[in-house]
N, C-alpha and C positions, 0 to 999 in steps of 0.2 A: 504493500500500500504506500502510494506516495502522499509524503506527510512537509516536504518543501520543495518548490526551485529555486534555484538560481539559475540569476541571469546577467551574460555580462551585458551590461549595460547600450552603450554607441554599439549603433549599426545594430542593435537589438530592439531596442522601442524607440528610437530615431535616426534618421542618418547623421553619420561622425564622421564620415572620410571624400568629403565633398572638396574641405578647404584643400585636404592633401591634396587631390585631383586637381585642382587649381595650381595649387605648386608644381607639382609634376609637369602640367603643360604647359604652364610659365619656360620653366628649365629644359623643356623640350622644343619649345621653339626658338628660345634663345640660342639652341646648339650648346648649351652649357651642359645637357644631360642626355642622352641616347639610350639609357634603361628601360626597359614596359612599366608600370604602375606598379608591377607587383613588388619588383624588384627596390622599386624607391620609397616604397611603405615600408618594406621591411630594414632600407638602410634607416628611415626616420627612426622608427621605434627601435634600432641600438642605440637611438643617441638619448631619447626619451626615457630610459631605462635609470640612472638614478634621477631621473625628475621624478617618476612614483614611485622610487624609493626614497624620495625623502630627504637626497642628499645633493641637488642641485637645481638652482632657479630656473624653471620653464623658460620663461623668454632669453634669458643667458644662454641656455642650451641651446633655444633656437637659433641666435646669434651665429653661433658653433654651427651648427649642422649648416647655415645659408653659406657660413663661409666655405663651406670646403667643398662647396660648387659654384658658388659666383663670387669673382675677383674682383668687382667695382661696384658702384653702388648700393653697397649692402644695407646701409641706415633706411633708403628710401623704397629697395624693395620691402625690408622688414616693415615702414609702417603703413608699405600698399595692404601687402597682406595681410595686419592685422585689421585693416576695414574689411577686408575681404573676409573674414575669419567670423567678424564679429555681424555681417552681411546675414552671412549663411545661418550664423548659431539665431539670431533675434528672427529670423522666416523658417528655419526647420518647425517641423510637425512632427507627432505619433506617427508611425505608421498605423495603416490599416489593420483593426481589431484588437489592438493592444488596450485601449479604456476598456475596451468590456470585455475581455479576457482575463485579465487582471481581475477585473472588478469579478468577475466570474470565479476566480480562485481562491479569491480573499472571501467570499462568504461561504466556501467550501470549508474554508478553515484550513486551506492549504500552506505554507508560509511562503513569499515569495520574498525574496532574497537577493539583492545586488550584490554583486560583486566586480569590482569595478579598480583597475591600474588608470588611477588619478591621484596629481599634484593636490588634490582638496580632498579634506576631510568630511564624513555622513552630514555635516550640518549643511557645509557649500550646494552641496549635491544635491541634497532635499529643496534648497531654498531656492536653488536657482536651475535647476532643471525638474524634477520630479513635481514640484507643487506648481511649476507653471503648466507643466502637461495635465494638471488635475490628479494625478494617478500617484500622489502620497502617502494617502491613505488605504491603498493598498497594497503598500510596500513593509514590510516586517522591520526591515532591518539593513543598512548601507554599509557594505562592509570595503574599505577604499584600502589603497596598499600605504597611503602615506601612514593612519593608522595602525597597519600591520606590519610593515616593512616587509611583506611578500606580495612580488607581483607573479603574476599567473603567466608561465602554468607552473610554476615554485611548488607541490602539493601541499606546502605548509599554510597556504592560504585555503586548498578545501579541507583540511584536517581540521584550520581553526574553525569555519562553517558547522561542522561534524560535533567536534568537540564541544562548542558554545550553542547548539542548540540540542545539543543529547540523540544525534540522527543517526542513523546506522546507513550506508553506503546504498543499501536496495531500497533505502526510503525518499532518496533525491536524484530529482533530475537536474542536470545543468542544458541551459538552454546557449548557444554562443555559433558564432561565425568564423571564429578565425581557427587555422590549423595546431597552431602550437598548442592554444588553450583548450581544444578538444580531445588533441591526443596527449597532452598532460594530464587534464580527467578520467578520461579512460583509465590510464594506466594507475591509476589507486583505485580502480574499480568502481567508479561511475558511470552510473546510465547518462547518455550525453547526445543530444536533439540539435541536430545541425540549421540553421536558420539564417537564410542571408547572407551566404558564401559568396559576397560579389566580386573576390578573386581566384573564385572555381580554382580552387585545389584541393586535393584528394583526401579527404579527412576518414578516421576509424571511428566517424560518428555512429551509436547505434540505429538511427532513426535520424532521417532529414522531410521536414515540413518546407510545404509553398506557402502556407495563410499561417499566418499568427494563432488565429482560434485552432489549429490541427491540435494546439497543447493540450485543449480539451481531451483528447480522444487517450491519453497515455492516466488518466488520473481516475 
């Protein structure tokens, strides 16, 4: 019987990698970058890596990461792209079925459960995404890496999920998109629902869903 999910958060109940794609094609047209998307998502997120651990400033980091692809102008790309950044974040939406699916598993009495590698701690999180999309109150619990100092797929961060709600491994599903964090679930033995792969790579998910509501169907 499933008794919680978790879910990693962006690109899960809204789009998160719109601003990347902007950067990408920026650096792709400039001739500054020749890689596919996939390849330049995953060089960002080595760089992002003590940003939610806790142990280095976000826009510092980005700084870093712009430099070691473009040589000139970097202050004035840096503050194109934070309008662009913050374009995106103030007009993203839910996606489709996420309010009433959520709201559908919260009165189940199911726990639904973020888990989320971000520079902000469960308060940030709640205030300034979760309670704008409405869907705070159906959220249990914001469990972010700057708090835990384990970003996923660490399995120290689902052990702490485990351990802090008294769950046993056959009682949770983790709901997520990206490859690492699925096959890092998996491998301590969780059931793991593929959802919004939009760098179609090959995941050991057990179950992959097209509609949000399909999560109905596992509970």
């Amino acid at each position: 019987m499933i008794k919680a999910i978790l879910y990693d958060m962006g690109d899960i109940f809204f789009e998160a990698h719109y601003w990347r794609k902007w950067m990408w094609g920026e650096f792709v047209k400039s001739g500054e970058y020749n890689g596919n998307f996939r390849e330049f998502y995953e060089l960002y997120e080595k760089y992002l890596k003590p940003v939610y651990e806790n142990k280095k400033d976000y826009w510092e980091t980005y700084k870093d990461f712009i430099q070691s692809i473009r040589k000139e102008n970097i202050d004035e790309f840096i503050k194109k792209s934070k309008k662009v950044k913050l374009n995106y974040e103030k007009n993203r939406e839910l996606f489709p079925e996420v309010f009433d699916t959520l709201s559908k598993i919260h009165k189940l009495g199911i726990k639904n459960i973020v888990i989320t590698d971000s520079e902000n701690g469960e308060e940030f999180v709640r205030n300034s995404l979760l309670r704008k999309f409405r869907v705070n109150k159906f959220i249990d619990k914001v469990i972010t890496s700057k708090e835990t100092g384990f970003i996923k797929p660490n399995p120290n961060i689902f052990d702490y999920v485990l351990k802090n709600f008294n769950l046993r491994k056959n009682e949770v599903l983790f709901i997520a998109h990206d490859k690492d964090e699925i096959d890092g679930a998996k491998k301590i033995g969780l059931k793991v629902v593929e959802y919004n792969n939009y760098l179609k790579v090959k995941t050991k998910a057990d179950y992959k869903i097209l509609e949000f509501s399909e999560l109905l169907n596992f509970i």
